[in-house]
C-alpha positions in Angstrom: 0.0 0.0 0.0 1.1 3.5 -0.8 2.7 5.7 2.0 1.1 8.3 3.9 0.6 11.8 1.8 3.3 14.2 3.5 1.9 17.5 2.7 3.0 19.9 4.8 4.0 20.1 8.4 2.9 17.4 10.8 -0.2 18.9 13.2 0.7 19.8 17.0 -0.4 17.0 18.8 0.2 18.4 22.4 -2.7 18.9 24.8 -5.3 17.7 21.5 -7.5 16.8 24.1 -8.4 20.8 24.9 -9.4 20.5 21.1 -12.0 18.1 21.8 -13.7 19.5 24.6 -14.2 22.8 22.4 -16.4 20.6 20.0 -17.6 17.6 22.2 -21.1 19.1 21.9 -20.9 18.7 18.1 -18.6 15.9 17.6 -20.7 12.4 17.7 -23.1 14.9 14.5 -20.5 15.8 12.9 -18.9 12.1 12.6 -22.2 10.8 11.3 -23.1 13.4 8.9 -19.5 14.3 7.4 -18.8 10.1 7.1 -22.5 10.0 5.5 -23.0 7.3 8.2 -20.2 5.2 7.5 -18.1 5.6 10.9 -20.9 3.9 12.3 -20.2 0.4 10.0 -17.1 1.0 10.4 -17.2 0.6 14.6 -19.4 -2.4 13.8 -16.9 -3.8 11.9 -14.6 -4.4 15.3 -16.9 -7.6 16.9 -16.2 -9.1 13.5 -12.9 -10.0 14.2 -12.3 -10.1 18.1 -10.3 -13.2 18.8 -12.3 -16.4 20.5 -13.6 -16.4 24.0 -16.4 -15.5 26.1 -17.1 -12.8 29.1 -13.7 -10.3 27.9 -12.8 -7.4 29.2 -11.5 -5.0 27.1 -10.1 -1.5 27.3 -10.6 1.3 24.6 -8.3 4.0 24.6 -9.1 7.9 23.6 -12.6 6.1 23.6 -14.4 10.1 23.5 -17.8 9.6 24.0 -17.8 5.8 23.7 -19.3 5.1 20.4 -16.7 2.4 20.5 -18.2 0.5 23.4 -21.5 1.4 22.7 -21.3 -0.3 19.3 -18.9 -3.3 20.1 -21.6 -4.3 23.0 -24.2 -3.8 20.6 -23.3 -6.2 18.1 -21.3 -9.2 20.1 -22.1 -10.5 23.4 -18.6 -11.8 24.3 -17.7 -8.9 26.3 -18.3 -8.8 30.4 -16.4 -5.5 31.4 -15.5 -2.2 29.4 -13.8 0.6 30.3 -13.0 3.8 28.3 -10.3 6.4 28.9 -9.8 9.9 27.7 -8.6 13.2 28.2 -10.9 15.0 27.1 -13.6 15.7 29.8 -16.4 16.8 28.4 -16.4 13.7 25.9 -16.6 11.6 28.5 -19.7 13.5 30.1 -21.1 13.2 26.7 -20.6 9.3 26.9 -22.1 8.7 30.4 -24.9 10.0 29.5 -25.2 8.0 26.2 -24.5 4.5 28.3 -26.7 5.0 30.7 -29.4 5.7 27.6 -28.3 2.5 26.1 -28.8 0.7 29.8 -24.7 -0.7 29.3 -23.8 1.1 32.5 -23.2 -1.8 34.1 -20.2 -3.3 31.4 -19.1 0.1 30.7 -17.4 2.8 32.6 -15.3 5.7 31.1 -12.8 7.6 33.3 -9.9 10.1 32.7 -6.5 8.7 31.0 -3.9 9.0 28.6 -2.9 6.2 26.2 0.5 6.8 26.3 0.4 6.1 30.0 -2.0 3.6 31.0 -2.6 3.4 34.7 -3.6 -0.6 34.7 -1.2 -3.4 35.7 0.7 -5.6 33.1 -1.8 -7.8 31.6 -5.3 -7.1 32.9 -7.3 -6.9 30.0 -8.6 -9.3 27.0 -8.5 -6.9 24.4 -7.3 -3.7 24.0 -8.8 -0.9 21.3 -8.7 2.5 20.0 -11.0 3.7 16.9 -9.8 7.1 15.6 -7.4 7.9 17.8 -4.0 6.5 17.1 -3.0 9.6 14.9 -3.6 11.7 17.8 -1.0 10.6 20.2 2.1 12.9 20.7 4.0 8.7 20.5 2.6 6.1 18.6 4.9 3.3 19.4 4.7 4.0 22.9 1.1 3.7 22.9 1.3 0.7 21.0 3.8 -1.1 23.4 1.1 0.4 26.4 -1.7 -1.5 24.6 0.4 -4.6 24.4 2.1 -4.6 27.6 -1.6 -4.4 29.4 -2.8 -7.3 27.2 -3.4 -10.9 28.9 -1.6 -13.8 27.1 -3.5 -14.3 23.9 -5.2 -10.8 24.4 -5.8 -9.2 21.0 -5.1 -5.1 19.8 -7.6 -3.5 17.2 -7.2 -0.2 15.9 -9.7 1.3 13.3 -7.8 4.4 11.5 -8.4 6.5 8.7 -6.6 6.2 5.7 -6.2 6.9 2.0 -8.0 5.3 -0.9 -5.4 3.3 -3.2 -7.9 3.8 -6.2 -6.6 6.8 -7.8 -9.9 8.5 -8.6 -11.3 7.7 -5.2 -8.5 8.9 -3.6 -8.7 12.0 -5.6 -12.0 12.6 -5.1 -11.1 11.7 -0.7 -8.4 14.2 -0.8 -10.5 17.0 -2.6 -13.3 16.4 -0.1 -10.8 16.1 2.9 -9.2 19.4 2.6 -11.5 21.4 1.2 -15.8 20.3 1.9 -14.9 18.6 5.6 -13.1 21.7 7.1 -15.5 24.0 5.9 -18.3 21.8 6.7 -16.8 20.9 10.1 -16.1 25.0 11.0 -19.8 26.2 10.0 -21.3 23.0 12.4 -19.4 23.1 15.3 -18.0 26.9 15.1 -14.3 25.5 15.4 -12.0 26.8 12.2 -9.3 25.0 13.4 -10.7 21.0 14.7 -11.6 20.0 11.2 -8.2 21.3 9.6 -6.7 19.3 12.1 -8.4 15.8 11.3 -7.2 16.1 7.3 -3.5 17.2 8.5 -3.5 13.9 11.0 -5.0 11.5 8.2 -2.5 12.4 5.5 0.4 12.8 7.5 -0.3 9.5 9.4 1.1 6.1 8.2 -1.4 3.4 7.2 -1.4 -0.3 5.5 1.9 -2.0 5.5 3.7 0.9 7.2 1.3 0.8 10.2 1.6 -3.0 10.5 5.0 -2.9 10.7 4.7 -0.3 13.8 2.2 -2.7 15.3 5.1 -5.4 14.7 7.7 -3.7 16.2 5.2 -3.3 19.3 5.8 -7.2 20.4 2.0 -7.9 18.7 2.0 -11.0 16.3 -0.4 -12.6 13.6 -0.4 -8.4 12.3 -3.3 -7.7 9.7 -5.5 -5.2 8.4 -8.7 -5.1 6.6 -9.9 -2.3 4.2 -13.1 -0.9 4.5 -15.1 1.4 2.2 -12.4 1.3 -0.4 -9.8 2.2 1.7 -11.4 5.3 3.7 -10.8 3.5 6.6 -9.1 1.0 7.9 -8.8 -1.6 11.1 -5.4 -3.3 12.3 -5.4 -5.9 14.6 -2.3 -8.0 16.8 -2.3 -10.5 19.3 -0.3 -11.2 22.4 1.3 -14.6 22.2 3.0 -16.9 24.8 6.3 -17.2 23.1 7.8 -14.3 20.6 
């Protein structure tokens, strides 16, 4: 698969969370309508390939207002515990209020963290996810090592990441509506010039396909894959946490 598109200078990472509180009021809206839905499938997509097992307990990292969760429990019934960390705040608010609606309070429980420092022991968790957030880490490999290190033996890792179309046309077509219909789209919903600016800058800068599974690799995580979905728009990695490396 072809490398990320470097245009430009990499997006300041630092503090992103502040970023999010500004639109957490607008953000689960502006998801659905500028992915004309598709973010939705695309969460879905995660119960299709958890690894074999009953009553997991997974953690999702920079889990924002836990559409993660909300989905995974929605559509497999492996799962006995969640728990979502963020930084941002007011995301989080956001999510309570949307798991007690969906009547999962019980599994799921969001609480402030940072997933390039997770505060859980070595090993405590089943599986270990993060949907839209990797790009937004000031480290990715350390983040990947954190998601591995608090994986049980023959725990699994799925990421679900933007990426770039490898169809030419589609990918023009992406990039044309990425940089110029999103940002304006994004600025006159949620009144924030700068948020939807950001998320083009972070998908084209950010490594995806082979180049992402090889960071995933160097992690410690074996049996690496990926899976394409709508043409390459998006895609989800996965890596599992074997006895012997």
């Amino acid at each position: 698969m072809i490398n990320a598109v470097k245009t430009g200078k990499q997006p300041e990472r630092t503090q992103v969370w502040q970023m999010f509180n500004r639109i957490a009021g607008r953000y689960d809206l502006l998801n659905h309508l500028l992915s004309f839905g598709r973010d939705i499938h695309w969460r879905k997509k995660v119960a299709d390939i958890l690894m074999d097992g009953d009553n997991l307990s997974v953690l999702d990292l920079a889990t924002g207002t836990g559409d993660q969760l909300i989905y995974l429990l929605q559509n497999t019934n492996k799962i006995k515990q969640a728990i979502g960390t963020d930084l941002a705040l007011e995301m989080l608010d956001i999510g309570r209020k949307k798991i007690r609606k969906s009547g999962l309070e019980t599994i799921i429980k969001l609480e402030e963290g940072d997933a390039e420092n997770i505060v859980y022991n070595d090993e405590t968790f089943d599986l270990t996810t993060i949907a839209f957030g990797i790009r937004n880490v000031t480290n990715v490999s350390r983040t990947l090592s954190e998601m591995y290190r608090v994986l049980k033996i023959g725990g699994r890792s799925i990421i679900l990441e933007f990426s770039l179309p490898e169809n030419s046309l589609m990918r023009r077509f992406y990039l044309f509506y990425f940089r110029y219909i999103l940002p304006l789209a994004g600025r006159l919903i949620s009144g924030d010039s700068y948020a939807y600016r950001y998320l083009n800058q972070t998908v084209e800068t950010f490594p995806y396909g082979q180049d992402f599974c090889e960071l995933i690799g160097a992690a410690g995580f074996k049996n690496v894959g990926s899976v394409s979905l709508t043409f390459g728009i998006a895609t989800m990695y996965y890596g599992d946490k074997l006895r012997f490396n």
